[in-house]
C-alpha positions in Angstrom: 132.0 118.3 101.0 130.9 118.5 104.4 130.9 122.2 104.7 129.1 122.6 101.4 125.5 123.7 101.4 123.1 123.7 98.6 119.4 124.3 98.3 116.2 122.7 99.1 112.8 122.0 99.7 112.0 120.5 103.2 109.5 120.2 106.1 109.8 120.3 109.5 105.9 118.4 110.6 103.2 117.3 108.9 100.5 120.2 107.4 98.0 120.5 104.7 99.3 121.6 101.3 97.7 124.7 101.7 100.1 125.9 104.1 103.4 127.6 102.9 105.0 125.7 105.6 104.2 122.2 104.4 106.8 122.7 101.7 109.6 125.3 102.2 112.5 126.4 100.7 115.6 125.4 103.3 119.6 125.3 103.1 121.0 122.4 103.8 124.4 120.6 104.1 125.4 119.0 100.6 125.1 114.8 101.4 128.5 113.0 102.2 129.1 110.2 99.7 129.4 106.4 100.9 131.8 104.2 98.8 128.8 103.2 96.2 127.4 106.1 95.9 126.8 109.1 92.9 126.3 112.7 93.6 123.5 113.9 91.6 122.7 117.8 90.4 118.4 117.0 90.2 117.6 118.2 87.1 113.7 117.2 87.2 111.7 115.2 89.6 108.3 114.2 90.0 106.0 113.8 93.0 103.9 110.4 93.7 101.3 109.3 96.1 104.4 107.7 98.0 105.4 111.6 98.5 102.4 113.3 99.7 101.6 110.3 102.1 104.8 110.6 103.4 104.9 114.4 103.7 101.2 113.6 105.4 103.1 111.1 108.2 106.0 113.2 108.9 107.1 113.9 112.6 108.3 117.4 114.0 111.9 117.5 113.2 114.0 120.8 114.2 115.9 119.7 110.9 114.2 120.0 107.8 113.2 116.8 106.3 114.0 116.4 102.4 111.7 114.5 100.5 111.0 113.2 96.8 111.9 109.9 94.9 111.5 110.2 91.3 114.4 112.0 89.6 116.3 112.7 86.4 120.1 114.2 86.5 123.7 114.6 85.8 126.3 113.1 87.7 128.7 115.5 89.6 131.3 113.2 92.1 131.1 109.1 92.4 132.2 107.4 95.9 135.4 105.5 96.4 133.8 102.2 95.3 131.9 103.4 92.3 132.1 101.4 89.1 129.3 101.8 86.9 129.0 105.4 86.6 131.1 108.8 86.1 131.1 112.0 86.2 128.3 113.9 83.4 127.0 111.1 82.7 122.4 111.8 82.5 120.6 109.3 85.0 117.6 108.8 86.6 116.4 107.0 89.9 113.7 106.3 92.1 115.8 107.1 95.0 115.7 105.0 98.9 113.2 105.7 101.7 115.4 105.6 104.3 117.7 108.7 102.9 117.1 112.5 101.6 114.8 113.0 99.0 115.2 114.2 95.5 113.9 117.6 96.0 117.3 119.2 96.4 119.9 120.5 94.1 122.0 117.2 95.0 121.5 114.2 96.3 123.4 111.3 96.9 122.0 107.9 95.5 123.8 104.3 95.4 124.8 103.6 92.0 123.0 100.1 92.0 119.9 101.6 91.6 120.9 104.1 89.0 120.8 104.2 85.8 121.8 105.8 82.6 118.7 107.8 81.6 116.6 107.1 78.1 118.6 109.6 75.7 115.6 110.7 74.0 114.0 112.2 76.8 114.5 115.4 78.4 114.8 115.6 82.4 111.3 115.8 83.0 109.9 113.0 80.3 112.3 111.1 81.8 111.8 111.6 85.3 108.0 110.8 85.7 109.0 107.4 85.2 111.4 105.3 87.5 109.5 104.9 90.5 105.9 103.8 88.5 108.0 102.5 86.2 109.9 99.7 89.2 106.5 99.5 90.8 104.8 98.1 87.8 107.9 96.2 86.6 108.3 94.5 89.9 104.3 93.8 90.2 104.3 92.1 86.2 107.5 89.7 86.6 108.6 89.6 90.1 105.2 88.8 91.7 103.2 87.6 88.7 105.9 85.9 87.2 105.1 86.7 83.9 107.3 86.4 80.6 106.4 87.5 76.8 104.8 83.6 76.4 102.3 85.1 79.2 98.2 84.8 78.2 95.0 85.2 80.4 93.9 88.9 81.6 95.1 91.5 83.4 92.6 94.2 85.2 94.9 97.5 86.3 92.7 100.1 88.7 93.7 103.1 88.9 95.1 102.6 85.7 95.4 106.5 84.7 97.6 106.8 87.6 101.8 106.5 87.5 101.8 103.2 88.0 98.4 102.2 85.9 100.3 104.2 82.9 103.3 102.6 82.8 101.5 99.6 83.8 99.3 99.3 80.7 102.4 100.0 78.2 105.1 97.6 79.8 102.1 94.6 79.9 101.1 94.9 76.4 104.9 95.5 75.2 106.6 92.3 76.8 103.3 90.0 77.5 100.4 88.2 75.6 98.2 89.4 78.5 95.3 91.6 77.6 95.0 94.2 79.5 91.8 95.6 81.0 91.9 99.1 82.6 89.6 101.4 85.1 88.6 104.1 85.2 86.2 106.6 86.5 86.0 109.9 84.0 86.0 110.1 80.1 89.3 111.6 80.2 90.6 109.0 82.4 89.6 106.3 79.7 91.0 108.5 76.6 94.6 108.2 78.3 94.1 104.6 79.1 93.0 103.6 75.8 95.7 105.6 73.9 98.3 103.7 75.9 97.3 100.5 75.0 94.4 99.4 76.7 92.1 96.8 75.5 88.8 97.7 77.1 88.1 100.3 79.8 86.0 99.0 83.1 84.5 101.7 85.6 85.8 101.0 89.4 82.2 102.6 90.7 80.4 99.4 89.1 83.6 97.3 88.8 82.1 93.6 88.6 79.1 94.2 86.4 81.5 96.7 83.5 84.6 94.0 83.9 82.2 90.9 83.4 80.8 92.6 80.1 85.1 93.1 79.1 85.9 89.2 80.5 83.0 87.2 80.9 85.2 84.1 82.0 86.6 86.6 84.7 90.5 87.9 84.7 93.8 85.9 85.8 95.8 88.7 87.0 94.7 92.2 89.3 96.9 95.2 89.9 95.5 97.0 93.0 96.3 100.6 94.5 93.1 101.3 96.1 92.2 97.7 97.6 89.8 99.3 100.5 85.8 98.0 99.8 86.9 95.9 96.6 88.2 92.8 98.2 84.8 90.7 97.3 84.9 92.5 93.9 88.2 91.0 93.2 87.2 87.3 94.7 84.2 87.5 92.3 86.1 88.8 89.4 89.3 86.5 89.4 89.5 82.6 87.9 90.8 79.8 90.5 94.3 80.5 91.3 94.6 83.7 90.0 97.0 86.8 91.4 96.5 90.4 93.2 99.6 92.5 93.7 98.5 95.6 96.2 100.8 98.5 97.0 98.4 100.3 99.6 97.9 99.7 103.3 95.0 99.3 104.5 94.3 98.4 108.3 92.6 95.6 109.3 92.1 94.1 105.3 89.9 91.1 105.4 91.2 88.7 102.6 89.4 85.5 103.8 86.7 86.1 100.4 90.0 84.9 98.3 90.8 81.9 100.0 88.0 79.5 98.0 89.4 80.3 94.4 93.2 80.0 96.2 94.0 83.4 95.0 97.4 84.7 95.8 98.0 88.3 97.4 101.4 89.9 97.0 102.7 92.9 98.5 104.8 95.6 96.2 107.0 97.9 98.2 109.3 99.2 95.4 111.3 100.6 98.0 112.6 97.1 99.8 115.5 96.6 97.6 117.9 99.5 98.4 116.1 99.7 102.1 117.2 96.2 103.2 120.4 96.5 100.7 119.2 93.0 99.1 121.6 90.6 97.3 119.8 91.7 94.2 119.7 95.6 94.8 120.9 96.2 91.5 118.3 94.6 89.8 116.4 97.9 90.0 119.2 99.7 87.5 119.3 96.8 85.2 115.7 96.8 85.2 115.5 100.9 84.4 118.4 100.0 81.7 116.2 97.4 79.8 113.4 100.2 80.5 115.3 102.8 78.6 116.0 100.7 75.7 112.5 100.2 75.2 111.6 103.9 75.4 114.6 104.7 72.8 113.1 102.1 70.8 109.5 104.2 71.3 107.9 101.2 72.4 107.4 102.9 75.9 106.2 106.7 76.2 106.9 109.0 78.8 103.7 109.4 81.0 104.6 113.0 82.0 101.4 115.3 81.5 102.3 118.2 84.0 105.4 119.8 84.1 105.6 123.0 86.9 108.7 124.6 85.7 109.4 125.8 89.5 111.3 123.6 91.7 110.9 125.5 94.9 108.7 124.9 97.7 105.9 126.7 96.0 106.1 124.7 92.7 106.5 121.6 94.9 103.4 122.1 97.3 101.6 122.8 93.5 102.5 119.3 92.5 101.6 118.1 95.8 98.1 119.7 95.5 97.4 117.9 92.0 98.6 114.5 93.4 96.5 115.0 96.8 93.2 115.7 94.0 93.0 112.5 93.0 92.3 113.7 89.5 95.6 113.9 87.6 96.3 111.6 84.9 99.6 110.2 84.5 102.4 112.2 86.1 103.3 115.6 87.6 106.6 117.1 86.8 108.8 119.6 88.9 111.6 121.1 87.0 114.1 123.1 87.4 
């Protein structure tokens, strides 16, 4: 395969959306399979805040760098060592950091974070959801711990984002927790609420509209944008109680959580197939379990833009959207 090339969308440096460059169609060499890995024909993918910051970060390259996580697909070649996959078989991934995106007729992906993809959904339903859907899997029962015999609150910001969507669904599906979501505009709360939410708090007066939802305070805190709200959440939370933040943010002061004994965990859903960890495959049994739960329609999609034009153009479009700040729930590139 190594003299095989196949289409693209790339960047060479780091530009604002706005310039054609930013995202550009490219040509580029069709990935060489290691022993565990599946060759993919991307079907549909769809673009997070992981993808814009990292378009935003990128160093000049004189190859074109190939982003994108999310992804939905059909197998076309498996690797040597390949066992759990084969050849037309649908799946969808959130893809690994350290290798070429999803934004790319192929792409090469280790099987053990692969999965077969929810049958009911088509390519773009299905792909606005592995990389929120990991994030917020990992962030309820990885670093909360919790199980279906779970009670106490749960406040989600950002909760009309990817993750926050998924978030709400997966919470009220395989917990007791209620759940308690932000957010900032009336259309923003409409989503929330239709996905499950029990009460809708407004992150521009956080303490005083969560106190009037959970007057004993909340157990458990989901946080994308933790920057200013630190002494919110120390306020908000009962003794002992849990954040989970995905951001970075330099120079965070966390001492106003110490008193209550409030954990903080980090969510990366990315260090699994980075560091190649003992349990790497946990990410494909987890999206298995995922899409059992969406053919049972106990999980939706959380798809509410689909751009039917992956090129560089439709990509710097979903790009755009993301970088707003005002989507709710997920843009969609497809092909």
């Amino acid at each position: 395969m190594a003299d095989r090339t196949m289409e693209a969308v790339g960047a060479y440096r780091a530009l604002p959306v706005e310039d054609p460059e930013s995202l550009q169609d490219v040509v580029v060499p069709v990935p060489q399979l290691r022993p565990r890995d599946v060759l993919v024909r991307v079907e549909a993918v769809s673009v997070n805040p992981a993808d814009v910051e990292m378009r935003a970060e990128l160093r000049d390259s004189a190859e074109p760098r190939v982003l994108g996580y999310d992804a939905s697909g059909v197998v076309e070649a498996v690797g040597a060592d390949v066992s759990t996959l084969a050849v037309g078989d649908e799946v969808w991934y959130a893809g690994d950091i350290t290798r070429a995106g999803s934004n790319a007729e192929l792409q090469a992906v280790d099987e053990r974070i692969v999965a077969p993809k929810p049958a009911s959904l088509s390519h773009a339903d299905a792909a606005a959801l592995p990389l929120t859907t990991i994030t917020a899997w990992e962030s309820l029962f990885d670093h909360f711990r919790l199980t279906a015999q779970s009670r106490g609150t749960l406040l989600v910001m950002g909760a009309a984002g990817g993750v926050g969507s998924i978030m709400i669904q997966l919470a009220k599906e395989l917990t007791g927790l209620r759940v308690l979501a932000s957010a900032g505009r009336p259309e923003s709360a409409a989503w929330v609420r239709e996905l499950g939410a029990d009460g809708v708090v407004d992150h521009h007066d956080l303490v005083a509209t969560t106190r009037r939802e959970a007057a004993d305070g909340v157990d458990y805190i989901f946080s994308p944008h933790s920057r200013g709200n630190i002494d919110a959440y120390a306020t908000l939370l009962r003794p002992f109680g849990h954040i989970t933040a995905i951001d970075e943010v330099k120079g965070l002061d966390l001492l106003p959580l110490k008193s209550k004994s409030i954990a903080w965990h980090w969510e990366l859903m990315f260090t699994r197939p980075m560091l190649e960890t003992p349990d790497m495959d946990a990410q494909k049994k987890l999206l298995t379990a995922v899409a059992s739960l969406v053919e049972d329609k106990r999980l939706r999609t959380t798809a509410t833009t689909v751009i039917d034009d992956f090129s560089g153009a439709g990509l710097r479009e979903a790009h755009r959207q993301v970088e707003s700040g005002h989507t709710v729930g997920k843009v969609v590139v497809t092909r």
